[in-house]
N, C-alpha and C positions, 0 to 999 in steps of 0.2 A: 371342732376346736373351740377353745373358751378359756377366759382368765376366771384365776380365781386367786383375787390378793397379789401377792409377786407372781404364781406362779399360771403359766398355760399348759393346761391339758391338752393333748393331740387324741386322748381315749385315757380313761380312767388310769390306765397303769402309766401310761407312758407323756413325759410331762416334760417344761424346763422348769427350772427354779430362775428370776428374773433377777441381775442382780446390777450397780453401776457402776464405773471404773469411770471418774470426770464424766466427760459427754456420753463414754460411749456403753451402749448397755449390751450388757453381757447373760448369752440363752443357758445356762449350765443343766446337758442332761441328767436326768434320774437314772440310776445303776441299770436299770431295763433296756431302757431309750439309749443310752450310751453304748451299750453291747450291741444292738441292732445297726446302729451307724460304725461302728468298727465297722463289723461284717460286711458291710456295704461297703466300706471304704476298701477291703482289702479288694473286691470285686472293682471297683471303679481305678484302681492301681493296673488290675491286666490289662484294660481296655487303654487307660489314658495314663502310662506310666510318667514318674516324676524324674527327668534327667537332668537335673538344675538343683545344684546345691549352693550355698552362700560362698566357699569354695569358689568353685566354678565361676559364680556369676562375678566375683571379684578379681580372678585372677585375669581375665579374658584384658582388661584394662590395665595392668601391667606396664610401665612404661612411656605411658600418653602425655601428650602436651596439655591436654585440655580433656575436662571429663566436664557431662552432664547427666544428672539426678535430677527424673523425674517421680513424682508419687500418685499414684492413682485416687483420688476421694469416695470414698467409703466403696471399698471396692467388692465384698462381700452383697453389698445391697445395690449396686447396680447392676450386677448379671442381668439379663433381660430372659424371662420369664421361658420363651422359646429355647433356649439355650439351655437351661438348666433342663428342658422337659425330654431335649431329646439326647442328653449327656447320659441321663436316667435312662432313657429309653433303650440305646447302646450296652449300656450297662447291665441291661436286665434282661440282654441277649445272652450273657454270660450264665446267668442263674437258672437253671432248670425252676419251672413251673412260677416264676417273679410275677409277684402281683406289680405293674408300675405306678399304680395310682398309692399303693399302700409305699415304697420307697419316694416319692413326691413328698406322701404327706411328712414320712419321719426326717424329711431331709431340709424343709420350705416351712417359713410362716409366713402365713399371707401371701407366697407366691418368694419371698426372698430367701437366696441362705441367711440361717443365723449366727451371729457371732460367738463362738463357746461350742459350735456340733463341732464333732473330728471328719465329718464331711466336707465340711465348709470349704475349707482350701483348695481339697481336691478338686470339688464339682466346680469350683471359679476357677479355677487354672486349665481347666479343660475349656470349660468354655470361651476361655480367652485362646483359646488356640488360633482362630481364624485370624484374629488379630494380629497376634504375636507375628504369621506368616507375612500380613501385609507389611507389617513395618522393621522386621529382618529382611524382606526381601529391598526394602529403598536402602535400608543404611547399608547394605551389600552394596547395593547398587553406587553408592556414595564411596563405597569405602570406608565405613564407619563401624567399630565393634560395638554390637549390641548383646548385651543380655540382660534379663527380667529374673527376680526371684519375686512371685506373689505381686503385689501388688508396686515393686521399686523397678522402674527402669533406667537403667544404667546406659548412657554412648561414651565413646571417647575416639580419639584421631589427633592429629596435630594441626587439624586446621578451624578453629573457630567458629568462623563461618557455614562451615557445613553441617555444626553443631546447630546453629540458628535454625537451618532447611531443616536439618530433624523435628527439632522441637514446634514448627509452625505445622510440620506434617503431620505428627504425633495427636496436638492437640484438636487437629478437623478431622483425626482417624479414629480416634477413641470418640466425639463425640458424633459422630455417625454413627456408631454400636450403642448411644447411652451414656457413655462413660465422662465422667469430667478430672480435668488432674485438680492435683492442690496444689494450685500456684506457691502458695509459701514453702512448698518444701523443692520450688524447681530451683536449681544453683549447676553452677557452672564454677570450677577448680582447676586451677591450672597449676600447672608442676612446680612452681616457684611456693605453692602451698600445701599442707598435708592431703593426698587425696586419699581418704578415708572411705571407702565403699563396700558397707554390708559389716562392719566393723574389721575391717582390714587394707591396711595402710599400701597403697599401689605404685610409690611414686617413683620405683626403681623396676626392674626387671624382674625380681624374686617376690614375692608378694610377703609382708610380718607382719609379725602383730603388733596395734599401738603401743607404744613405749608404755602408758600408763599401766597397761594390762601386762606386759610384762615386768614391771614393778609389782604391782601387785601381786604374781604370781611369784616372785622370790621370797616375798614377805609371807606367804602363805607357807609356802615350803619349809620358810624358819618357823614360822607359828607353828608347825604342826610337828615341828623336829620337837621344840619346847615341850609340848604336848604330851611327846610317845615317850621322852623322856622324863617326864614326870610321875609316869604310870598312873596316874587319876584316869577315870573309866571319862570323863567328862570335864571341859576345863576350859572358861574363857580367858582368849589372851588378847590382850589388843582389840577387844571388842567381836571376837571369834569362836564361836562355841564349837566347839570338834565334834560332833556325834556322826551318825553312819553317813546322814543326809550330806554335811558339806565336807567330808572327807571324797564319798564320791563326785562331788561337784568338780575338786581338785582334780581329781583322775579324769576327771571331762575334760577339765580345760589343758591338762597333760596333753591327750586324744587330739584333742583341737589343735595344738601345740606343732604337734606332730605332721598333722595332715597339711597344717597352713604355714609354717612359719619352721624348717628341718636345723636353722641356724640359733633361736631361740631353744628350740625342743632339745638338744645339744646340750647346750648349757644348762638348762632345768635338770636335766637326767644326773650331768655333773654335780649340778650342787646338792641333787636331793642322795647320792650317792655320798659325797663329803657328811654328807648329816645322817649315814646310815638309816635314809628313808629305801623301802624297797615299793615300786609299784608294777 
């Protein structure tokens, strides 16, 4: 491996381009290099499948007196070196004839995931696994619902206190594996305030989406009625350019709609029906 300018070569073909977003620097594979890490990923998916969607880890909270959000700090680049080698290792039990030293190198620099490979997430969320068991098994133990998407861990219960016993567990549990949280993003919400977790609003039994986003999503609905009305192949309204790209964005967040929010998702269908939208 070697820099050369922004970018590091892992071997002549196979490279990142170096690039920064604020603090954080971001690895962005080369069309080569980024096909090779799919293909691994879809292998490190049989062995360490993902059951935790944003979904999920929000709804579980549902109803709580008191939620706490913790964040792990930089959590891509504390996996501990052992962990990643034998997540690899496992993984390339799946692969007929796997070289493991040649999936290490396309997966690690320096020994860390990078931020920007489509591996990244995977091989840290597996290796977070032993973790994860320790501190679902206390907040079971407590009474307390827990779930993790990536590097956000979510508790909640109605009693305070035992939020506290989490967070002082959490914090001597993770650094005993390496890990450290980001204090600034640990908070504590209680139900007399919106409890917002994963972008979806929890503070009742049914989980919806924040008010703002469903404004926004009526407003889109009318922008885009305007739009197909006009017949212009391209047309900004409101500061909203319609081409293929945020038309399908719309139908995302329709999807979204649907899966998280069936009382919202209702009413969108309604109004985009009223406006002779079809999706």
């Amino acid at each position: 491996m070697y820099y050369n300018g922004n970018k590091v070569y892992l071997t002549q073909e196979l490279y990142y381009t170096i690039s920064r977003i604020g603090k954080r620097v971001i690895f962005a594979p080369c069309k080569e290099l980024k096909h090779a890490q799919r293909y691994f990923k879809t292998a490190i998916n049989w062995v360490y499948p993902l059951k935790m969607n944003t979904f999920k880890a929000a709804k579980i909270h549902c109803g709580k007196k008191y939620i706490l959000e913790m964040d792990i700090k930089d959590f891509y680049g504390s996996v501990p070196y052992p962990f990643i080698e034998q997540v690899i290792k496992n993984t390339c039990k799946r692969i007929k004839n796997a070289d493991i030293n040649y999936y290490l190198m396309i997966t690690t620099i320096e020994g860390k995931l990078p931020t920007g490979a489509p591996t990244s997430a995977h091989i840290a969320n597996a290796c977070f696994s032993p973790i994860d068991k320790r501190i679902r098994d206390y907040s079971r133990m407590l009474g307390v619902d827990y779930s993790r998407y990536m590097d956000d861990l979510t508790f909640s219960c109605d009693d305070k206190d035992l939020l506290n016993m989490i967070e002082k567990f959490v914090q001597k549990t993770l650094a005993n594996f390496g890990y450290k949280l980001n204090d600034k993003k640990t908070k504590y919400i209680s139900d007399n305030k919106q409890q917002n977790v994963l972008g979806v609003v929890v503070n009742n039994k049914d989980a919806r989406l924040p008010k703002k986003l469903r404004r926004e999503l009526r407003a889109m609905l009318h922008s885009y009625s305007v739009f197909k009305s006009s017949g212009a192949k391209e047309i900004d309204i409101k500061y909203r350019t319609w081409d293929e790209k945020s038309i399908a964005k719309l139908k995302g967040y329709l999807a979204y709609a649907k899966q998280v929010d069936m009382k919202t998702y209702y009413k969108l269908t309604k109004q985009a029906k009223t406006l002779n939208l079809n999706f």
